[in-house]
Each structure stands twice: as C-alpha cells, then as structure tokens.
Backbone atoms as SQL, in Angstrom:
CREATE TABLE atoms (id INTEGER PRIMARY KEY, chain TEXT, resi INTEGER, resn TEXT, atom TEXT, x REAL, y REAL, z REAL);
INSERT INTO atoms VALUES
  (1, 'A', 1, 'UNK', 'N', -98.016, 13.955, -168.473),
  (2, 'A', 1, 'UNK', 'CA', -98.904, 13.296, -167.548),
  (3, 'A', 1, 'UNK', 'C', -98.161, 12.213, -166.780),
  (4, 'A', 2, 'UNK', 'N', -97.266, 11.445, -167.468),
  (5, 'A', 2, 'UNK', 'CA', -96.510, 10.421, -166.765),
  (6, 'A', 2, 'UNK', 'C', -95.261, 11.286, -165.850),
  (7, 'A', 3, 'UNK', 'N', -95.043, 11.786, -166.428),
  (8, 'A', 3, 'UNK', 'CA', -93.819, 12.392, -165.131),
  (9, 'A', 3, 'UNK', 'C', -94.541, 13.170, -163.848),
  (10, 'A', 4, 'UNK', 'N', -96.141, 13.706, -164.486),
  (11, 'A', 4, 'UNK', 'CA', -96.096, 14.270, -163.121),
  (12, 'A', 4, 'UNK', 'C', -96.922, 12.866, -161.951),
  (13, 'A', 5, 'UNK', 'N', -97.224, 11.905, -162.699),
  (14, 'A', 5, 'UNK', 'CA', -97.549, 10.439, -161.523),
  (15, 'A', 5, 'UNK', 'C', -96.248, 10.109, -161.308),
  (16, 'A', 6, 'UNK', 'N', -95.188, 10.159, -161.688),
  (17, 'A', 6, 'UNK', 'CA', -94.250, 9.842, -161.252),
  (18, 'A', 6, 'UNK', 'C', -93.524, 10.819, -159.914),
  (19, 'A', 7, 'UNK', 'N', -93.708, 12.050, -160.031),
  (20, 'A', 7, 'UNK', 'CA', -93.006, 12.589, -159.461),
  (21, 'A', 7, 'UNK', 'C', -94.254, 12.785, -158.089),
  (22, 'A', 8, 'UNK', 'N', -95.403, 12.283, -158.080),
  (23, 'A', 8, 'UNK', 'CA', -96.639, 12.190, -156.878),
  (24, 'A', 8, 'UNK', 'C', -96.298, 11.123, -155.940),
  (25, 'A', 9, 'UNK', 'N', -95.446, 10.178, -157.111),
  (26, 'A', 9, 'UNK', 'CA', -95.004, 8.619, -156.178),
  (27, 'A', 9, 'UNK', 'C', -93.664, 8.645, -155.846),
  (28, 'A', 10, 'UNK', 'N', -92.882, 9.343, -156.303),
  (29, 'A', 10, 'UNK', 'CA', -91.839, 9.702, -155.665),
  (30, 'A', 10, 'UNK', 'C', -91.672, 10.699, -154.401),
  (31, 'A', 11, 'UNK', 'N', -92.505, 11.585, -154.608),
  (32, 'A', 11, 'UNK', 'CA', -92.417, 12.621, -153.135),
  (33, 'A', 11, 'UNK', 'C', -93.668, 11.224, -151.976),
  (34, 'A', 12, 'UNK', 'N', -94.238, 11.128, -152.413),
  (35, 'A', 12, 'UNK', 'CA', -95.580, 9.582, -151.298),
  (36, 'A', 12, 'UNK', 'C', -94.273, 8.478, -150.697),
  (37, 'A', 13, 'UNK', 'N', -93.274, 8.016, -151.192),
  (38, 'A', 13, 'UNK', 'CA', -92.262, 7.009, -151.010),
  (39, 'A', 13, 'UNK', 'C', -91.442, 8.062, -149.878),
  (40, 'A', 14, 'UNK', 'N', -90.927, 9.029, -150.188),
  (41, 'A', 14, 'UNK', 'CA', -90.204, 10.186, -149.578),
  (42, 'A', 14, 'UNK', 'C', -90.537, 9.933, -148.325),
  (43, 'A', 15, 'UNK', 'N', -92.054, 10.805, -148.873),
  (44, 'A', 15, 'UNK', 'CA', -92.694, 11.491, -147.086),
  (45, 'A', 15, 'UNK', 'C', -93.255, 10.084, -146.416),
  (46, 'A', 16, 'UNK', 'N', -93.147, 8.891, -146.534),
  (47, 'A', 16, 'UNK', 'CA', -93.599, 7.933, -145.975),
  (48, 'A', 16, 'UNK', 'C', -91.987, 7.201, -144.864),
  (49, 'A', 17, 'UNK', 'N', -91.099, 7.325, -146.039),
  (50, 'A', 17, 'UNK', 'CA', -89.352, 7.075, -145.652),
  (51, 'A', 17, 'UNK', 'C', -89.224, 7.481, -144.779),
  (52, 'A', 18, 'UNK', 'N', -89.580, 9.154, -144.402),
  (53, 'A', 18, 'UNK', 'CA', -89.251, 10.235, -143.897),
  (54, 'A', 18, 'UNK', 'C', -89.477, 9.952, -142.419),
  (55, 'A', 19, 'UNK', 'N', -91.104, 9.529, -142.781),
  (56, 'A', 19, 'UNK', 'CA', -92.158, 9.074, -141.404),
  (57, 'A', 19, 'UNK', 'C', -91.179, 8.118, -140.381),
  (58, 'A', 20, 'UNK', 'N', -90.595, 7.202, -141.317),
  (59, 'A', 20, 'UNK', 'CA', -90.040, 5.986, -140.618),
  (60, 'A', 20, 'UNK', 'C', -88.500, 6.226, -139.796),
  (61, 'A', 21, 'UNK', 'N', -87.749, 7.276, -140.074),
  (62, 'A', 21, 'UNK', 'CA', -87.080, 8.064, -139.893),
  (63, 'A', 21, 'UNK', 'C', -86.916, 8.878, -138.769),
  (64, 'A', 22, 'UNK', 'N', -88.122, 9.243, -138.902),
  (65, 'A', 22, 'UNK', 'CA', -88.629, 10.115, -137.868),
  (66, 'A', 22, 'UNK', 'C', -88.909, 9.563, -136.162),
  (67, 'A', 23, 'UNK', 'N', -90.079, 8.281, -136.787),
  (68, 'A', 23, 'UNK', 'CA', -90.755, 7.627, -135.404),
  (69, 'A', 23, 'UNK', 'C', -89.227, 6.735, -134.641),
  (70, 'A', 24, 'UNK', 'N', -88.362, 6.110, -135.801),
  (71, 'A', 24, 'UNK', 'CA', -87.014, 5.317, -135.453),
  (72, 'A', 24, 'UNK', 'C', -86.264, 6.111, -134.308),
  (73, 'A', 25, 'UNK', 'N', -85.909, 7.551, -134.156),
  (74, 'A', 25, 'UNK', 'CA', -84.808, 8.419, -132.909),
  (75, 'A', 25, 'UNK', 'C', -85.719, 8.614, -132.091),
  (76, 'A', 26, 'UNK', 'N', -87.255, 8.779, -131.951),
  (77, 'A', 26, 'UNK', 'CA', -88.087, 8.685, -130.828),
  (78, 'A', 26, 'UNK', 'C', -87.494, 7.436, -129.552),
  (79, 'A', 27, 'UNK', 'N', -87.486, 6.075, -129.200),
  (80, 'A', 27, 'UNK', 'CA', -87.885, 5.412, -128.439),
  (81, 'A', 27, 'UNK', 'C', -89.017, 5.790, -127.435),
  (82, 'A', 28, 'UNK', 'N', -88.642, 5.025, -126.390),
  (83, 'A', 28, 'UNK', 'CA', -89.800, 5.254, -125.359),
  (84, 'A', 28, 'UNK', 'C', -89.937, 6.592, -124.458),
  (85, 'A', 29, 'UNK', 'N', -91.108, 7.522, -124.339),
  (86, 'A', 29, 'UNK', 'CA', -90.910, 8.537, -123.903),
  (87, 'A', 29, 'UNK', 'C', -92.681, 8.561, -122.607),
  (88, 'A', 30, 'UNK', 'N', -92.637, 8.786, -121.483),
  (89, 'A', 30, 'UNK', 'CA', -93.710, 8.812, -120.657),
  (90, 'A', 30, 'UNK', 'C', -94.701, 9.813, -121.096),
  (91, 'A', 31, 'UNK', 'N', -95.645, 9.634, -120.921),
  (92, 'A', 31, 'UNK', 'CA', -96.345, 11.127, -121.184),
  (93, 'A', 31, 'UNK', 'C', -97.619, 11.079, -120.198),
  (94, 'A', 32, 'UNK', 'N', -97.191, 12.298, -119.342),
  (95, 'A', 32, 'UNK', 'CA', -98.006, 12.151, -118.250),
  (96, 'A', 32, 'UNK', 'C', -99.136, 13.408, -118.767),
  (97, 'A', 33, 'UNK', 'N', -100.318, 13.653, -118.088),
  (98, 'A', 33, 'UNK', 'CA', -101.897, 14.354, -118.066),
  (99, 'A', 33, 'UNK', 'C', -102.002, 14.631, -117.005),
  (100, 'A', 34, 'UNK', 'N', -102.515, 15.988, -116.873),
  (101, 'A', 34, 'UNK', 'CA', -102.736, 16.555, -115.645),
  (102, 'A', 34, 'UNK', 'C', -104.474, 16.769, -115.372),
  (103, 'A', 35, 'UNK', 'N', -104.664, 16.372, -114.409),
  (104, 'A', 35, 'UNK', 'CA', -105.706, 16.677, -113.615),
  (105, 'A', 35, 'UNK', 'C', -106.810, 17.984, -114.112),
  (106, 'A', 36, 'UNK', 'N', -107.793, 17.712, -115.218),
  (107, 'A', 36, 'UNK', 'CA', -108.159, 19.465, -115.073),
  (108, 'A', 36, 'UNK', 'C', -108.725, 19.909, -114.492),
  (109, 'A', 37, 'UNK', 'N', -109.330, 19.069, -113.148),
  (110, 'A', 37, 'UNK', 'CA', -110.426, 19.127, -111.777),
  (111, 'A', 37, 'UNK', 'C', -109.515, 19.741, -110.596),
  (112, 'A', 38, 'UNK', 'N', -108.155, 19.620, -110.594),
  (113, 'A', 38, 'UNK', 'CA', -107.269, 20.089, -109.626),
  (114, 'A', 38, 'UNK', 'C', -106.543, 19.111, -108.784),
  (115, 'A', 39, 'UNK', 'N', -107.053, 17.836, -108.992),
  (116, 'A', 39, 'UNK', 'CA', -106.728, 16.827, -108.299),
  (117, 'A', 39, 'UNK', 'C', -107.492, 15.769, -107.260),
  (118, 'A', 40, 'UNK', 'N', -109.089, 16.895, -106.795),
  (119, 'A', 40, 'UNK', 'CA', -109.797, 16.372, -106.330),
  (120, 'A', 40, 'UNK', 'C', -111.274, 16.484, -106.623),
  (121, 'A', 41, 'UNK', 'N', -112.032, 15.130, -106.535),
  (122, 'A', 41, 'UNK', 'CA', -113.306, 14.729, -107.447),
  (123, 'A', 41, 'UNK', 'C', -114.444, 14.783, -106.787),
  (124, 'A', 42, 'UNK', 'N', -114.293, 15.715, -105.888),
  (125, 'A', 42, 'UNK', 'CA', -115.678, 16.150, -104.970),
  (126, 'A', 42, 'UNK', 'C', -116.631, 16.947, -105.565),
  (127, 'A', 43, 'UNK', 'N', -117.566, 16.552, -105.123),
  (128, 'A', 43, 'UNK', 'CA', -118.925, 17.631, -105.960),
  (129, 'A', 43, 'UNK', 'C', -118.611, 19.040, -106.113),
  (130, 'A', 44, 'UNK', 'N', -118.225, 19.573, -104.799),
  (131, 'A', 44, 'UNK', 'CA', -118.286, 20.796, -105.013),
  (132, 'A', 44, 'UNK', 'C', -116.999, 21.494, -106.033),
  (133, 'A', 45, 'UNK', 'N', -116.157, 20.739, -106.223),
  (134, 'A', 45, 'UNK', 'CA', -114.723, 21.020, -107.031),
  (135, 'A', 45, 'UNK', 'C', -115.033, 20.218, -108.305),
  (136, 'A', 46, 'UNK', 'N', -115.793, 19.730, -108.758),
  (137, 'A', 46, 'UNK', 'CA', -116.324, 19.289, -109.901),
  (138, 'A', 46, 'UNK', 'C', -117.868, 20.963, -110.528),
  (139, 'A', 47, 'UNK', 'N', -118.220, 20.512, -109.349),
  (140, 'A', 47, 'UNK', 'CA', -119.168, 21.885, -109.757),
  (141, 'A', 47, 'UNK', 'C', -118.630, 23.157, -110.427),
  (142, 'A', 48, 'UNK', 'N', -117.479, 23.444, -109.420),
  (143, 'A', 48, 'UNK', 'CA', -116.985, 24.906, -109.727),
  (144, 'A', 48, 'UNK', 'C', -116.216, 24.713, -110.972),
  (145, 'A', 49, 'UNK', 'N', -115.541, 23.704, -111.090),
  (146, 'A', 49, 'UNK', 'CA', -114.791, 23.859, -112.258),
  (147, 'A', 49, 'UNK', 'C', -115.485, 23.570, -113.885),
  (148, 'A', 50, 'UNK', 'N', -117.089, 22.769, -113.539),
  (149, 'A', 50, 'UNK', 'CA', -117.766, 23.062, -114.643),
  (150, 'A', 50, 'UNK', 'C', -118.358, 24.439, -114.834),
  (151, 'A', 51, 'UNK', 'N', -118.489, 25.203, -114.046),
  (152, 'A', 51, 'UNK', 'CA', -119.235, 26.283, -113.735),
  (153, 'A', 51, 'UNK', 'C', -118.415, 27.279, -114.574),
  (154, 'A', 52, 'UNK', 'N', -117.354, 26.876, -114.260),
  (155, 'A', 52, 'UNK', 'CA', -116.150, 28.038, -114.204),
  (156, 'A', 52, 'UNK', 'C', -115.464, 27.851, -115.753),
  (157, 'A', 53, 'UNK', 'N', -116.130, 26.236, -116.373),
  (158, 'A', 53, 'UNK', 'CA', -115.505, 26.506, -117.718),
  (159, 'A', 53, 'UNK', 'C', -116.722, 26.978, -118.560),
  (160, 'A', 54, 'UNK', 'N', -117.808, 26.420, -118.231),
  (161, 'A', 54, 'UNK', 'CA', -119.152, 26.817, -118.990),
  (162, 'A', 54, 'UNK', 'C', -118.903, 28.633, -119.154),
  (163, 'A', 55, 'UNK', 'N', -119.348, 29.354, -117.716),
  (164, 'A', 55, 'UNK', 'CA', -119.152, 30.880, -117.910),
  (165, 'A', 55, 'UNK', 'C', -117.908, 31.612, -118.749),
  (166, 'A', 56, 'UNK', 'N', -116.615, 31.447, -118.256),
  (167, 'A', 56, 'UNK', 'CA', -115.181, 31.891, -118.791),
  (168, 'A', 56, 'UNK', 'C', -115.107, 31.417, -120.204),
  (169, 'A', 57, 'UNK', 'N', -115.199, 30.255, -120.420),
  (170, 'A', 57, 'UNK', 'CA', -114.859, 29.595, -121.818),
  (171, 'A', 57, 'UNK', 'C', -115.655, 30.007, -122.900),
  (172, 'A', 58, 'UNK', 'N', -117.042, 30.109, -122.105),
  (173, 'A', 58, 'UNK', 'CA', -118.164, 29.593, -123.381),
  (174, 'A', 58, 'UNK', 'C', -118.904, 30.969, -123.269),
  (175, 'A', 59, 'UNK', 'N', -119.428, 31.142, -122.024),
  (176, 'A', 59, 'UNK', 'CA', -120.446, 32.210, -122.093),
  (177, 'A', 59, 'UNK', 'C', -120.424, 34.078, -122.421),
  (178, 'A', 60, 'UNK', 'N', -119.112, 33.826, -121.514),
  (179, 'A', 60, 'UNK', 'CA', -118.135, 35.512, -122.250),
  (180, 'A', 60, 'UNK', 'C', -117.997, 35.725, -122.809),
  (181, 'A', 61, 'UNK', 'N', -116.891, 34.400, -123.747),
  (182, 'A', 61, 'UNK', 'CA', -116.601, 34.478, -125.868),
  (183, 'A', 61, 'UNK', 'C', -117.416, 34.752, -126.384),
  (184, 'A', 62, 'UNK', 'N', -118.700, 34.256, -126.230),
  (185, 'A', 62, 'UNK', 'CA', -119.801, 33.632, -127.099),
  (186, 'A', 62, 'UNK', 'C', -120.943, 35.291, -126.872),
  (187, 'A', 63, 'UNK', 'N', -120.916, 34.930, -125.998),
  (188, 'A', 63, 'UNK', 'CA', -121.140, 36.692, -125.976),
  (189, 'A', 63, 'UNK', 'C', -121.238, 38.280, -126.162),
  (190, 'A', 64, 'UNK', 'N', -119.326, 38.116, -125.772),
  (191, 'A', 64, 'UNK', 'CA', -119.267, 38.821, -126.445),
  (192, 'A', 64, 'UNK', 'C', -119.162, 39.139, -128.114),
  (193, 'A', 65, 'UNK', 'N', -118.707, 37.764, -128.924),
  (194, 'A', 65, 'UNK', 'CA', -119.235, 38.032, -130.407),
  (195, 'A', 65, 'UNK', 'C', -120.070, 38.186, -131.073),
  (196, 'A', 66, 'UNK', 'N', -121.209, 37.757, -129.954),
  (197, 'A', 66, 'UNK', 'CA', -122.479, 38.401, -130.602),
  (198, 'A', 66, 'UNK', 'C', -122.754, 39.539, -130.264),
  (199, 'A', 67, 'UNK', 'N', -122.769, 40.566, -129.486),
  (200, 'A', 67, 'UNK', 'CA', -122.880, 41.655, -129.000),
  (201, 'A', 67, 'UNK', 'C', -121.616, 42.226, -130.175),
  (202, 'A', 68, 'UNK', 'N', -120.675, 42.149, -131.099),
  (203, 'A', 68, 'UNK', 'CA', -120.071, 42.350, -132.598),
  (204, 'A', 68, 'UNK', 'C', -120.810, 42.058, -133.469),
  (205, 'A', 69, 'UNK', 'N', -121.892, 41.342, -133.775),
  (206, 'A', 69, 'UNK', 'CA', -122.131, 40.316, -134.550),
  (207, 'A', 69, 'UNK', 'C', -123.237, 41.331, -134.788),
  (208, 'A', 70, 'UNK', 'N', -124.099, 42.018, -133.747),
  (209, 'A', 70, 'UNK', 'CA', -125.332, 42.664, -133.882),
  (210, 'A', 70, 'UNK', 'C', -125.114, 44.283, -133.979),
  (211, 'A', 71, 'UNK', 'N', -123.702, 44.714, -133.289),
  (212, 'A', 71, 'UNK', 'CA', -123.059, 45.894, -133.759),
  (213, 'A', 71, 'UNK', 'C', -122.755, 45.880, -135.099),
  (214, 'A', 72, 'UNK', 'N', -121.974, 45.069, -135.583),
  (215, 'A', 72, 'UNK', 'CA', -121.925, 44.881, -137.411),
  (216, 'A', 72, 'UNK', 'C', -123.520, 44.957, -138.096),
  (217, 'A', 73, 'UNK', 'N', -124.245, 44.249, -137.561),
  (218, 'A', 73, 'UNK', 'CA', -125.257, 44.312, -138.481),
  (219, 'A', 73, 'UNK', 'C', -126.163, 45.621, -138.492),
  (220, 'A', 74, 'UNK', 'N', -125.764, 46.386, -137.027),
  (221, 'A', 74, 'UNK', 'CA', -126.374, 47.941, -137.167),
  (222, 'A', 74, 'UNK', 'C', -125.841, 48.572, -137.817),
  (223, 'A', 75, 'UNK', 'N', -124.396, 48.569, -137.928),
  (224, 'A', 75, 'UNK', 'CA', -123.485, 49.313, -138.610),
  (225, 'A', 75, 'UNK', 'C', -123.923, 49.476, -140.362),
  (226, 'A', 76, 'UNK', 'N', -124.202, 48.528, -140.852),
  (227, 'A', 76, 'UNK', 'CA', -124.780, 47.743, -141.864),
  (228, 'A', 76, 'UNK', 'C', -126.097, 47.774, -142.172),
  (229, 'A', 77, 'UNK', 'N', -127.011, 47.931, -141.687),
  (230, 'A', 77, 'UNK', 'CA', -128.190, 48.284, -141.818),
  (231, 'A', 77, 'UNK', 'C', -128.782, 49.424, -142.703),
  (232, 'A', 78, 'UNK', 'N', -128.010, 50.678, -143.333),
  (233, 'A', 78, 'UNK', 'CA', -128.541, 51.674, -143.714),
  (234, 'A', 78, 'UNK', 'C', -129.388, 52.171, -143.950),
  (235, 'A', 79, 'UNK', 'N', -129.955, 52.221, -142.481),
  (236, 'A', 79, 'UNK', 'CA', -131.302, 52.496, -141.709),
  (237, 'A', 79, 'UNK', 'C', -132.579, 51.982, -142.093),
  (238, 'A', 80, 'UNK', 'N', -132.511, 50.930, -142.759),
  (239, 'A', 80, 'UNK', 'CA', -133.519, 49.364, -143.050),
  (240, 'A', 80, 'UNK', 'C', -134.153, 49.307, -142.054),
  (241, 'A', 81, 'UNK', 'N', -135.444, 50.234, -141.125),
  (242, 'A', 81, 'UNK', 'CA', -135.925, 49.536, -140.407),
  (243, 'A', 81, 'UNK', 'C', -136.000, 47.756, -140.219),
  (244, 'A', 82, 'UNK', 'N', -136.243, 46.999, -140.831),
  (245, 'A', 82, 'UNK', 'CA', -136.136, 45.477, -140.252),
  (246, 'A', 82, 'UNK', 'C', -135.076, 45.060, -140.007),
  (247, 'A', 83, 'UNK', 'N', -133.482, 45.745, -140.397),
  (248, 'A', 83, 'UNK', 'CA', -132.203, 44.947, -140.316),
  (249, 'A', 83, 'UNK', 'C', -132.026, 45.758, -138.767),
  (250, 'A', 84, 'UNK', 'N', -132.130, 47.310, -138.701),
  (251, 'A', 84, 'UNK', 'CA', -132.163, 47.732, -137.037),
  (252, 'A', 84, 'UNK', 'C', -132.714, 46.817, -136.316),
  (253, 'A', 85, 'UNK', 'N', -134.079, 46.638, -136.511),
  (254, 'A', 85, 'UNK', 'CA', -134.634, 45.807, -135.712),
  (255, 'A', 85, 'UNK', 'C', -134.214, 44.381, -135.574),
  (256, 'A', 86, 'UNK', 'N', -133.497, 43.698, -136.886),
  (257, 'A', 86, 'UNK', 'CA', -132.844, 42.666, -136.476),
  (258, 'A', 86, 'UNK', 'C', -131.246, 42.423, -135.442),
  (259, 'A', 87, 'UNK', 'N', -130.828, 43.732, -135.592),
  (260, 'A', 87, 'UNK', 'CA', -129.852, 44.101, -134.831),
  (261, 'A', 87, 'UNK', 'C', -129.591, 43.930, -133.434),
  (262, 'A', 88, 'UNK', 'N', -130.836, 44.508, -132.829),
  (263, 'A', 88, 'UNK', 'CA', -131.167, 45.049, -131.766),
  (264, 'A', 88, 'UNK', 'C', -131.595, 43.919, -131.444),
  (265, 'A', 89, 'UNK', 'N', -131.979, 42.732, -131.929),
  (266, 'A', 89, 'UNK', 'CA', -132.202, 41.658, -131.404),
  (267, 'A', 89, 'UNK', 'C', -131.629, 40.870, -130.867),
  (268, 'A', 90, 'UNK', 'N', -130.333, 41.108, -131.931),
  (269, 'A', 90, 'UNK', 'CA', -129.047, 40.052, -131.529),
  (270, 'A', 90, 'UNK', 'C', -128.322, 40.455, -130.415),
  (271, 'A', 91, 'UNK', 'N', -128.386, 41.747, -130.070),
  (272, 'A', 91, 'UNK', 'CA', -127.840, 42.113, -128.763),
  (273, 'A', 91, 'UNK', 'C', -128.370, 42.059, -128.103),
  (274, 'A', 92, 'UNK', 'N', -130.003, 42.332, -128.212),
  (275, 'A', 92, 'UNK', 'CA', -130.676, 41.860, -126.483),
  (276, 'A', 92, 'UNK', 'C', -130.485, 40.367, -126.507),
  (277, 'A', 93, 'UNK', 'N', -130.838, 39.325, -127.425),
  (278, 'A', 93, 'UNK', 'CA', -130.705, 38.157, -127.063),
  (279, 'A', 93, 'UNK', 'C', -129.224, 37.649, -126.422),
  (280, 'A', 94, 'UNK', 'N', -127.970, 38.483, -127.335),
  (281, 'A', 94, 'UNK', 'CA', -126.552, 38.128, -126.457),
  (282, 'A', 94, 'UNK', 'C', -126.451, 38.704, -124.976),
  (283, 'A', 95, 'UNK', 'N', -127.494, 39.891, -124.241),
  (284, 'A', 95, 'UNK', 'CA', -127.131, 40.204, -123.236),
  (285, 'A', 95, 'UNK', 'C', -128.117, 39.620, -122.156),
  (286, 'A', 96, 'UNK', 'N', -129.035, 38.786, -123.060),
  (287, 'A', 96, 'UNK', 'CA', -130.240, 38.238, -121.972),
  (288, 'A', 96, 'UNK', 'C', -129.445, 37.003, -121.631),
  (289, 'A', 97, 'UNK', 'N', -128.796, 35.668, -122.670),
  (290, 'A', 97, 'UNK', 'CA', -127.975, 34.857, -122.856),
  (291, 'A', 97, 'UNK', 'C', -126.248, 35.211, -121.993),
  (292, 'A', 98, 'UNK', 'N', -126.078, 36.457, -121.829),
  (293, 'A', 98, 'UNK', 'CA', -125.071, 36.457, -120.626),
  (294, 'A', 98, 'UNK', 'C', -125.321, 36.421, -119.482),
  (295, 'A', 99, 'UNK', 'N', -126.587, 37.115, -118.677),
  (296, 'A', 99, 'UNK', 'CA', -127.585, 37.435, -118.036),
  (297, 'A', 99, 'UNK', 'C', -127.824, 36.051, -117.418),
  (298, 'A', 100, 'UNK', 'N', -128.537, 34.567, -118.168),
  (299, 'A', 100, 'UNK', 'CA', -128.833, 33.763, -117.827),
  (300, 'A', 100, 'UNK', 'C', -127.468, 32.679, -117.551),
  (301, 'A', 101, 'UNK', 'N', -126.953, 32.963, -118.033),
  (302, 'A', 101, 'UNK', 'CA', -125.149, 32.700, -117.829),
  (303, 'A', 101, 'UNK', 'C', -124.529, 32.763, -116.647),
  (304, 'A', 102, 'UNK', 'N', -124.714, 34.698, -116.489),
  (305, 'A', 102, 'UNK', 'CA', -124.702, 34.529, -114.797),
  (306, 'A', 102, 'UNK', 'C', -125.844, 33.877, -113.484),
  (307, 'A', 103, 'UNK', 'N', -127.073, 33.455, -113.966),
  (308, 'A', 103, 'UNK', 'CA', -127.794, 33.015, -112.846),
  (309, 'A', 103, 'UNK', 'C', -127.527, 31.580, -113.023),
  (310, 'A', 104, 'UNK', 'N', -126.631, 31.287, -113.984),
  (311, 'A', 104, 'UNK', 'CA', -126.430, 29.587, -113.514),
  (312, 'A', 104, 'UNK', 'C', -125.075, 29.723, -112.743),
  (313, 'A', 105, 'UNK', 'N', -124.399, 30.618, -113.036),
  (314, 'A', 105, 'UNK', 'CA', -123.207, 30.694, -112.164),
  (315, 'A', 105, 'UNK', 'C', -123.602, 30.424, -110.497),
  (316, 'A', 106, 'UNK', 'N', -125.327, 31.537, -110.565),
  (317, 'A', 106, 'UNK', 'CA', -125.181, 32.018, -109.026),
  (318, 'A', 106, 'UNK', 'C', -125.732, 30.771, -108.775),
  (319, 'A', 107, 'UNK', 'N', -126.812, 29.966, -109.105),
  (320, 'A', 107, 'UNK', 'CA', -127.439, 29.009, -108.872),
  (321, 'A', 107, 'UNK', 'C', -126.777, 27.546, -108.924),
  (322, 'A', 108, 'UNK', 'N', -125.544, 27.360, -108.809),
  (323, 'A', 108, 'UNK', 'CA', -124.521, 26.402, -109.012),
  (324, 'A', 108, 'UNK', 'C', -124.035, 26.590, -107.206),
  (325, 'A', 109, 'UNK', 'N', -123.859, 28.428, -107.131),
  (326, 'A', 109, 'UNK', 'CA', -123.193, 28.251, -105.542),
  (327, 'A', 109, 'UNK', 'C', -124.333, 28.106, -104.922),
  (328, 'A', 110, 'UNK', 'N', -125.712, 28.294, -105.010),
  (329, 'A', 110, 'UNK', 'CA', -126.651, 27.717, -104.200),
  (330, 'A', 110, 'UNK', 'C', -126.674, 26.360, -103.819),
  (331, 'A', 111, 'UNK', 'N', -126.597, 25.917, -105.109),
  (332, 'A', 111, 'UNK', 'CA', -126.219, 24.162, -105.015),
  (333, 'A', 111, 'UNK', 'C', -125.918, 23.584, -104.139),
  (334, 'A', 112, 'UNK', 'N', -124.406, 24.156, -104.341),
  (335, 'A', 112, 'UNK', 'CA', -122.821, 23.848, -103.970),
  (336, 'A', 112, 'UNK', 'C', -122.994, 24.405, -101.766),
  (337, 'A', 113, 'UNK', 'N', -123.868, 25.363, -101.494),
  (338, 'A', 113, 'UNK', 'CA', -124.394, 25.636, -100.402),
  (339, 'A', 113, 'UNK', 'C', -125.041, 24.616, -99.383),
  (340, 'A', 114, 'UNK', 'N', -126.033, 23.802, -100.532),
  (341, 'A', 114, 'UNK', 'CA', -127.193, 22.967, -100.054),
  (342, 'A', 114, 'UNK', 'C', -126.604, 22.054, -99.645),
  (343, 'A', 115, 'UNK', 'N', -125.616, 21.142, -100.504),
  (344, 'A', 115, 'UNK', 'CA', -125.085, 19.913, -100.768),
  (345, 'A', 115, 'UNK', 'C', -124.269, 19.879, -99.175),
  (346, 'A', 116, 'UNK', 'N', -122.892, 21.005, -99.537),
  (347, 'A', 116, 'UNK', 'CA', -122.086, 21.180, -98.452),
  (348, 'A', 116, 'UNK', 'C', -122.100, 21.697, -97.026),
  (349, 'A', 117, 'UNK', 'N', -123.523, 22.408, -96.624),
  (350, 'A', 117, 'UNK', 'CA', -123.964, 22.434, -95.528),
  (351, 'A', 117, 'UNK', 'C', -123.252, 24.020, -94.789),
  (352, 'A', 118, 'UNK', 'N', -122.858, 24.252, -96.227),
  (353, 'A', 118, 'UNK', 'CA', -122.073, 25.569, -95.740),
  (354, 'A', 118, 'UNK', 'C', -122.804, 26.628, -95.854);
C-alpha cells in the first residue's frame, strides 16, 4: 500500500516537472481568430451564415440519424405492431423536422429580401 502512494506521488511531481518544462521553450507566440461571419457584420451575411450553420450543421446530421435511428428500430421490431408503428414515427417526425428545416431556410431569404430591398 505504501509503495503504491509512493509511486502516485512520484509520477504527480513528474507530470507536474514535466508541465513546467514544457510551458518554459514556449515564449511568446500571437494567436490570431478568424472571422466565422466572413469578415462582414451585415444582416444579411449574419443571416445567411446562421441559416447556413443551423441547416448544414444541425438539421442534415440530425436528420439524417434519425431517419437510422427509426430504420434500426424497424429492423428490430419483429413485426411488434407498436414498435412498427413506433418506427414509422421516428421517420415521419425526422422527415417532417427536415421539411421544416427547409422552410426556415426559405423563409430567412424572404427576410433577407424584405430587409435588403432586393
């Protein structure tokens, strides 16, 4: 029992040494961030690029794993009327939920129409 607290405070002293070691050949280094708007903070380039991460990022992924998620559970079902039917749920709800996905897309360039006069 004592050698193995010993040998917990010997590797903790180590990896702490190590740390100091480490941050010491660093000095000063800049670290610049880029823009994830593109560079400019106008409505309509704020719009699109929320638009554009909401749909791409969120609404496709998310989507499409449930549209897996409700294929697995048919797959799985062995013909359980209520698990089919729970199945079939999860995919209409993932394709109604892509569906409404795209009318915020379209309803963003309506927006983006009104605002900008275009």
């Amino acid at each position: 029992m004592v050698k193995q607290g010993r040998a917990v405070w010997a590797s903790v002293i180590v990896f702490f040494a190590g740390m100091g070691v480490a941050f010491a050949q660093g000095g000063t280094q800049a670290i610049t961030l880029t823009d994830p708007l593109g560079g400019s903070e106008s409505f309509t380039t704020v719009a699109t690029a929320v638009a554009s991460f909401l749909f791409w990022d969120i609404a496709m992924p998310l989507s499409v794993i449930m549209v897996l998620v409700g294929a697995f559970k048919f797959m799985t079902s062995a013909g359980d009327p209520e698990k089919v039917s729970e199945a079939r749920k999860t995919i209409l709800y993932a394709a109604l939920g892509f569906a409404i996905a795209c009318l915020c897309g379209a309803i963003t360039n309506i927006i983006k129409s009104f605002v900008t006069g275009s």
